[in-house]
N, C-alpha and C positions, 0 to 999 in steps of 0.2 A: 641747114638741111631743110627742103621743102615738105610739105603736105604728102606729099605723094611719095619721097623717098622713103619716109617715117613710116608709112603702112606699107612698103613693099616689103615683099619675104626677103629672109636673110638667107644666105649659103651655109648649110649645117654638110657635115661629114657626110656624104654617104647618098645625098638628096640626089634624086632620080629627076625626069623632067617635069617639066611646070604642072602637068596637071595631075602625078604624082602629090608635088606637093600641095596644090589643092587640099587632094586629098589626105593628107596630113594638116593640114589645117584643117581641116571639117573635122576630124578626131579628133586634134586636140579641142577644141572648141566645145566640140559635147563633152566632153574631160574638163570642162573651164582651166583650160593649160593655153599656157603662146610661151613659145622661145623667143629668145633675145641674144643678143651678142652688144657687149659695153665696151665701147673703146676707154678705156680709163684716160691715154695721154690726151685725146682729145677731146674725152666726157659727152662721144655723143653713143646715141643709143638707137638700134635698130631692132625691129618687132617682127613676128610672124604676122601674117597678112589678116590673122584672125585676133589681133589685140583691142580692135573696140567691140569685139561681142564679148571679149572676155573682162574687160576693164570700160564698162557704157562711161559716157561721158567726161571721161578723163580727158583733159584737151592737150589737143596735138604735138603745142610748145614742151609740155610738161614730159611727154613722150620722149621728144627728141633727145634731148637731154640729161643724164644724170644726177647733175644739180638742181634742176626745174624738178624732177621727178623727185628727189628726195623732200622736195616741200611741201609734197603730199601725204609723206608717209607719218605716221603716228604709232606710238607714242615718243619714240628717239627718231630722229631724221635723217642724220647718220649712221643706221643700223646697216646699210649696205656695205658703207666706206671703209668702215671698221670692220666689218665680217672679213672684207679682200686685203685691206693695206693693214690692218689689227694682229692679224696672226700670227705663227710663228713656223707654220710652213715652207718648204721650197719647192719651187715646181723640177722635177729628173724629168720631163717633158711628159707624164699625161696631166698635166696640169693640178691644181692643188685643191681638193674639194670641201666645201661649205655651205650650210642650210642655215637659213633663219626665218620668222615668221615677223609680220609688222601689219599696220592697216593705211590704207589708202581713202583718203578723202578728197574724191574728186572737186566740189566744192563747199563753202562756209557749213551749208543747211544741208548737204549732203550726206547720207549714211555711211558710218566706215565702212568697208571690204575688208575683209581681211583674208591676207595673203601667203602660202608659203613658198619661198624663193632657194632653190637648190641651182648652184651650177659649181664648175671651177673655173681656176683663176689661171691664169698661163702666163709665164714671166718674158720680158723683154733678155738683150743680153745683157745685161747689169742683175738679172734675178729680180730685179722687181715687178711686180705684176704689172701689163701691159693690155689685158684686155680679157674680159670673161666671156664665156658663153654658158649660157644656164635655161633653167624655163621657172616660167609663177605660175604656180595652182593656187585656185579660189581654195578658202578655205573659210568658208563660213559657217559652215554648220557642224566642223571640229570646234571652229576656237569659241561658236554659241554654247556646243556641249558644255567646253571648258567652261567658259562664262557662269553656264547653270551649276556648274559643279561649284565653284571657285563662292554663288551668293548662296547656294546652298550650306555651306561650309561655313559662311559666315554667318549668316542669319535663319531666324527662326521660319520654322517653312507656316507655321500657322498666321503670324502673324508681316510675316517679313520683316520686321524688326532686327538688331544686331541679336546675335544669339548670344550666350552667359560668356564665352570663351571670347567674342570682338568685343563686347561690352565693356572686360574688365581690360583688354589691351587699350582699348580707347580711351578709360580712366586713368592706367598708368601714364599714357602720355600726356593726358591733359595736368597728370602731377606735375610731370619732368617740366611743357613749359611753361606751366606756373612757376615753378622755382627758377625756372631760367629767366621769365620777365618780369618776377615777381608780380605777377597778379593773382587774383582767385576764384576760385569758381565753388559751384555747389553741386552736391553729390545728394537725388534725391531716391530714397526706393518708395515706391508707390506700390499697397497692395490692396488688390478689392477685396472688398470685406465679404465676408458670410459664403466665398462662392463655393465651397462644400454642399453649404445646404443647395445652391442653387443647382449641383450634382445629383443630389439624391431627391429634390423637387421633379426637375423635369428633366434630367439627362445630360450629358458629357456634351450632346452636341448643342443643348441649349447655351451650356458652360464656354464653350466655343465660341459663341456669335457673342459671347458677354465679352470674352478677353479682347476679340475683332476691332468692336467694337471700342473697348475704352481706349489700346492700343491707336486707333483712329483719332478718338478726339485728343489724344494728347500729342498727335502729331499736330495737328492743326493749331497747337496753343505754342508750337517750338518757336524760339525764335533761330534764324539762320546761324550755322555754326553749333545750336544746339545738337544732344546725341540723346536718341530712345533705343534701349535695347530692351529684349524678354529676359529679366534676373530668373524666372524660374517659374513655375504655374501660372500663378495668382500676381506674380510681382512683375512691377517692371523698374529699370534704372535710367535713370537721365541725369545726364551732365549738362550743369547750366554754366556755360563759359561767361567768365565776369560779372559778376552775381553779386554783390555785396549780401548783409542781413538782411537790411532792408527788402531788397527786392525779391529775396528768397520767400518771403513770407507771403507777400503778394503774387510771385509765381505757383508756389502751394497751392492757394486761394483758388486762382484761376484755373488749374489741375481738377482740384476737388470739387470743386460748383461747375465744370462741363461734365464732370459724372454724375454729381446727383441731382443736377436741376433738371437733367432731360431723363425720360423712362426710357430703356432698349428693346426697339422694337425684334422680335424672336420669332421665329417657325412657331413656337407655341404662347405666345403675346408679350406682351409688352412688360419687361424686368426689370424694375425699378432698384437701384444700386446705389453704395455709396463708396468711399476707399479710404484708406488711410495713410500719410504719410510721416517717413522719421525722413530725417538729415542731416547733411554735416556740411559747413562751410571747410573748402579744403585750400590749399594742405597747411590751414593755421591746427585743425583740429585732426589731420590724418596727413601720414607724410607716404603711405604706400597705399595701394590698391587695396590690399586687405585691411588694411586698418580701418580704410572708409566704407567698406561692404561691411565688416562685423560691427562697425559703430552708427552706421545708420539700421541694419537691422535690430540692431538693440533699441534703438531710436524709434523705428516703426513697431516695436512689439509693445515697447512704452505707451505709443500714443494710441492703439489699440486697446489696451487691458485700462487705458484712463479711460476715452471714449469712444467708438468706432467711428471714421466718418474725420477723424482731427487730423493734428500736423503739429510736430514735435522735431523741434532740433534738439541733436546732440551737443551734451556740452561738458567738462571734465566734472566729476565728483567724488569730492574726497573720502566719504565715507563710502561708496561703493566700492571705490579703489581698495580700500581698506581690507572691504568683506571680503574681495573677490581673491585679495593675497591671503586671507584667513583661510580660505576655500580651499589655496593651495595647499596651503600648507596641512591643513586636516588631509584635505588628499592623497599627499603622498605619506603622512605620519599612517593612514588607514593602509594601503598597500605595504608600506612598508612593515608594520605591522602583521600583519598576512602573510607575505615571506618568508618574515621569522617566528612566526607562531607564537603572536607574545598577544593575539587576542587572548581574553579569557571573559571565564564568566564571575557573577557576584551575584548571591543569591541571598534574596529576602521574601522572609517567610509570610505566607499565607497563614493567619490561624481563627480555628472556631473562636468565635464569638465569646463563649461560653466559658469553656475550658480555659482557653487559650492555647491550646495545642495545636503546633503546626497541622496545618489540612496536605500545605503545597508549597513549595519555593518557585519563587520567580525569576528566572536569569535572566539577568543585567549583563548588555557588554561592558568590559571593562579593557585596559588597554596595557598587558604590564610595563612598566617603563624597565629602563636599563640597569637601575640601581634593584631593581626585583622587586618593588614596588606596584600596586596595581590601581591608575588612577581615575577619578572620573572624567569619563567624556561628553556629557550632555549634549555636546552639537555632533559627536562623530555619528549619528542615525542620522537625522534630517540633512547634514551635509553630503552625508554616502548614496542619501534617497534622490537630493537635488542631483547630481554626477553621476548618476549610475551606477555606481558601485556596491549600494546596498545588497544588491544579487550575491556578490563574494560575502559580505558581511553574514547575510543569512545560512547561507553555506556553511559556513563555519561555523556558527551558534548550532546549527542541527548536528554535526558530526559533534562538537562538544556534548552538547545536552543528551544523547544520544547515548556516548562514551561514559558520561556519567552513570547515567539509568541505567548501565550495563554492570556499570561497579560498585554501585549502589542499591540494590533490589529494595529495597525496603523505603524508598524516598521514590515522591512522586513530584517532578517540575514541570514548568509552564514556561514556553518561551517563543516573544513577539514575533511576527511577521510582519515585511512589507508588503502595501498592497498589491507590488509586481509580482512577489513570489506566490503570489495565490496562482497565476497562471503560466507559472514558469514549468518548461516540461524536466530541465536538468534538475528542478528541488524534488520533482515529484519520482525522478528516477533514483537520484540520492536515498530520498525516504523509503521509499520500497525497496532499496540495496541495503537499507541500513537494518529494518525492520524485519527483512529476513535474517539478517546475518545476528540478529540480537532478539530472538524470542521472547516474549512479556515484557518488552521497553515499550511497543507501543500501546498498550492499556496502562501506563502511570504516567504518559504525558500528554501535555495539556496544550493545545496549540489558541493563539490567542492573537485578534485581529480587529481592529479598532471599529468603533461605528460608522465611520465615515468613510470606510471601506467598505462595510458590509453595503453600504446605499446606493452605492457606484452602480451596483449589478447584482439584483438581490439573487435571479438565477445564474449567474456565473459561482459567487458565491457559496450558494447552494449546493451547488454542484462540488466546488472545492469543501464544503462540510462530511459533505455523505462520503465522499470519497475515503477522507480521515478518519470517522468514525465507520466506515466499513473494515479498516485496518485495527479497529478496538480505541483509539488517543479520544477524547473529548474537547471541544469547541467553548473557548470563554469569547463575549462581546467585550473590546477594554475599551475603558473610557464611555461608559454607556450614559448618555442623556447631553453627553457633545456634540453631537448629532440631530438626525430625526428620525431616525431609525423607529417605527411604532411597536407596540406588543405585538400585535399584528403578522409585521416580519420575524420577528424573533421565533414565533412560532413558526411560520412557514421556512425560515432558515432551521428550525432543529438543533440551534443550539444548547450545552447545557448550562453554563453558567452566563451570572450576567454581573461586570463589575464597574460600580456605580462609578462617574467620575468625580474625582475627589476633590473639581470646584466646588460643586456641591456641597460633598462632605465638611469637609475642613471647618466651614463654620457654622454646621448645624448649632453647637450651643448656644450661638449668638446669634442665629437667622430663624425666622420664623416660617420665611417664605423658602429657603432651605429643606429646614426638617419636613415641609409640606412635602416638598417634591421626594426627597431620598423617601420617605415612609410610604409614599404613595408607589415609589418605584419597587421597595421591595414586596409589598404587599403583593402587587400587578404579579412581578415574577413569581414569584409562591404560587398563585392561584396558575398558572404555565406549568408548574412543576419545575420550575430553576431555579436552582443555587445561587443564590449573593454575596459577591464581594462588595466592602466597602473600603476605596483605596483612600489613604492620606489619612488615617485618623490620628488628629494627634494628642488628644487625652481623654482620661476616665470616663470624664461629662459625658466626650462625646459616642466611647465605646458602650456605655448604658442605657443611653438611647436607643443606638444600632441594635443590642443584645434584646430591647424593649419591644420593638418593631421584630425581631425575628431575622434578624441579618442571619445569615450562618456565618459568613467570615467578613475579619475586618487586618488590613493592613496598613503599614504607615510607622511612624517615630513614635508612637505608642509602645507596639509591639517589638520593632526590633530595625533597623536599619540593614541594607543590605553591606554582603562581607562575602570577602572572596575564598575565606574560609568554609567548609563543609558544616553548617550550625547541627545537622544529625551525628554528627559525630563526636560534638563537646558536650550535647543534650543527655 
């Protein structure tokens, strides 16, 4: 077929005379539309007269052709052949219809086109397709939309990076073929350090041109094949394909000294940075996706809380393993627990100095077991504080403690808080449901909160004081002088008692720089006008001292161990 046949118009249904079609060609053309008709048996192909405005530079041969023309097309070549001889249509004569999209690249350096190609297919007498007629619209500025949607989708818009969702699919496969060619690679998460403060320094948009920024230099340190995605604020993940130990440590290296050997320059100057990385050599130490994000973030929180700025692999260890099954297992003994109501409490007595006459009981959680036994749990608070769960733990100690002082009028208790429940809104609606519904329970109770809570946030704190003692209950500091908690605050907190901690105590008869401190501490609270506990005393020596000094109360194995028994009621 010549030059000339190839750009003559075709004969479509219905076409009026030549300069008609002209004029259908000038409309399609501003439409970026040409018809075509494809002889399939003899694979040649003819165009509207307007097919190099609409397809520039596509050459001639490529045109005539069917098979020359499919060597253009991208990303399958055959997406034509298969659309027509693929299906499973028949033509009852208006022939069989079919759309599909592909892209054309006229040549090598050439940009794709990309195109969408609607026509039908019309069968010989045997029914098999003998020859199409259809038309190609440009469609480049649908399938750019698509395009934007599709890296949208995938990556982060701040930094263009994979976003957390292609990150970790990219992980999974770099698992799968690791295990299939048994090689290995390294799984690194990188997080900049301090960029909080660099938020509330100079702003979100300065925090912005930091992530840009290091996002940048650690593309430029990737080797080919390597993958950077945004794990999530502050962090990013890279998969280093083929990676031994060795080389890991040296790719770390060269990560962390292009962030903090150069300063970033900013809208608001120049923000001198440093990062910190964990990681994991995979899949010898992670065989899934998640294994390797939760074991390199452990990994990167590690080498953070060692020193900011370092780099730390993951690696197994048996005593963590250990704890972390302990963990469980206190966990679910604690809910479980809870559902069947087998927390309780164990109360040990507070008594004057002097006398020795209970002042106050202190409730202790305790745990009843199943034989109706009620044991000690010394790790069930710290472990329920580590997990969250302390929230339910407290809950339950106030409805008990609570229940009691209701049934007991003539007994006054004291019972611990964690430091969340100070600003928890469900403890504080509890206690106000509870305090109504049980008139004079809150003037016999004692609510009681470590020093090292008090420090956190002397007016948050504060605040949670007043509030309790506007309800009538009084305020103990426990564990006083574990901390730095000064007289100072103690006053401006409004607390009334203050109970010494019982490092201290224990061995004032033997410590001289001891008894310095507790006598100086109760002295201090006296001249405040508050009350002193001395917890952990364990014998006479040390109670005549305390009573010497002017303690008002002392607690401990002296006076009485705690017991899950009611001790006012055998007294």
């Amino acid at each position: 077929m010549s030059a000339a046949q190839t750009s003559s118009a075709i004969s479509l249904p219905g076409a009026g005379p030549r300069g008609q079609s002209d004029a259908v060609d000038t409309v399609l053309s501003c439409l970026g539309q040409a018809t075509f008709t494809w002889d399939i048996v003899g694979d040649s192909l003819s165009w509207s007269a307007n097919i190099e405005e609409v397809l520039p530079g596509v050459p001639v041969e490529a045109l005539a052709w069917g098979s020359e023309f499919a060597k253009l097309i991208e990303p399958h070549p055959h997406v034509r052949r298969e659309a027509v001889m693929g299906g499973s249509g028949q033509d009852q004569g208006q022939g069989v219809y079919y759309q599909i999209e592909y892209g054309i690249r006229a040549r090598m350096s050439a940009p794709v086109i990309w195109v969408e190609e609607t026509g039908r297919w019309f069968a010989a007498a045997d029914g098999s397709p003998a020859y199409v007629r259809g038309i190609l619209r440009l469609n480049n500025e649908r399938h750019a939309h698509d395009e934007q949607l599709r890296k949208l989708s995938q990556h982060d818009p701040l930094t263009g990076d994979l976003n957390r969702t292609h990150l970790v699919a990219a992980l999974a496969e770099a698992l799968e073929e690791a295990s299939r060619f048994r090689t290995s690679f390294a799984f690194m998460l990188l997080g900049i350090d301090h960029l909080a403060r660099l938020n509330e320094a100079f702003g979100f948009d300065v925090a912005d041109e930091v992530i840009c920024e290091v996002s940048q230099r650690l593309r430029a340190r990737l080797r080919g094949g390597d993958v950077l995605g945004r794990f999530s604020g502050n962090k990013f993940g890279l998969i280093l394909k083929n990676c031994s130990a060795d080389e890991m440590q040296i790719a770390a290296e060269r990560f962390l000294a292009g962030i903090r050997n150069e300063v970033v320059p900013t809208a608001s100057g120049p923000v001198s940075l440093t990062a910190s990385i964990g990681a994991i050599s995979a899949p010898r130490y992670a065989r899934t996706a998640d294994e390797a994000m939760s074991r390199t973030q452990e990994a990167l929180e590690a080498a953070k809380a060692r020193r900011h700025g370092s780099f730390l692999v993951w690696h197994p260890d048996v005593e963590r393993d250990a704890q972390r099954r302990a963990n469980i297992r206190v966990t679910d003994e604690i809910v479980t627990a809870l559902n069947e109501n087998r927390v309780v409490m164990a109360f040990e007595p507070v008594v004057e100095t002097a006398s020795r006459k209970p002042a106050f009981y202190e409730c202790l959680v305790r745990l009843r077991q199943s034989g109706g036994e009620a044991s000690l749990a010394p790790d069930i608070v710290p472990v329920a504080e580590k997990l969250g769960l302390i929230r339910l733990v407290d809950h339950r100690v106030l409805e008990l403690v609570v229940d009691e002082l209701a049934r007991s009028p003539q007994v006054e208790l004291s019972l611990n808080i964690s430091p969340d429940t100070t600003t928890d809104p469900d403890w504080w609606a509890s206690i106000d449901t509870l305090f109504h519904a049980h008139p004079g329970v809150a003037e016999r109770m004692i609510v009681e909160i470590t020093e090292t809570v008090a420090i956190q946030d002397i007016d948050d704190v504060r605040g949670f004081v007043t509030r309790l003692k506007d309800f009538g209950s009084r305020i103990a500091i426990d564990d006083f002088g574990a901390g730095y908690t000064s007289f100072r605050n103690l006053r401006k907190l409004g607390v009334d008692i203050v109970k010494i901690d019982g490092a201290f105590v224990q061995n004032i008869a033997r410590s001289a720089d001891d008894r310095a401190f507790v006598q100086t501490m109760v002295d201090l609270a006296h001249r405040l006008g508050l009350k002193t506990v001395a917890e952990w005393v364990q014998d006479e020596e040390a109670a005549a001292l305390l009573q010497g000094w002017g303690c008002d109360y002392i607690q401990g194995r002296l006076t009485s161990l705690a017991s899950t028994q009611r001790p006012w009621e055998t007294t």
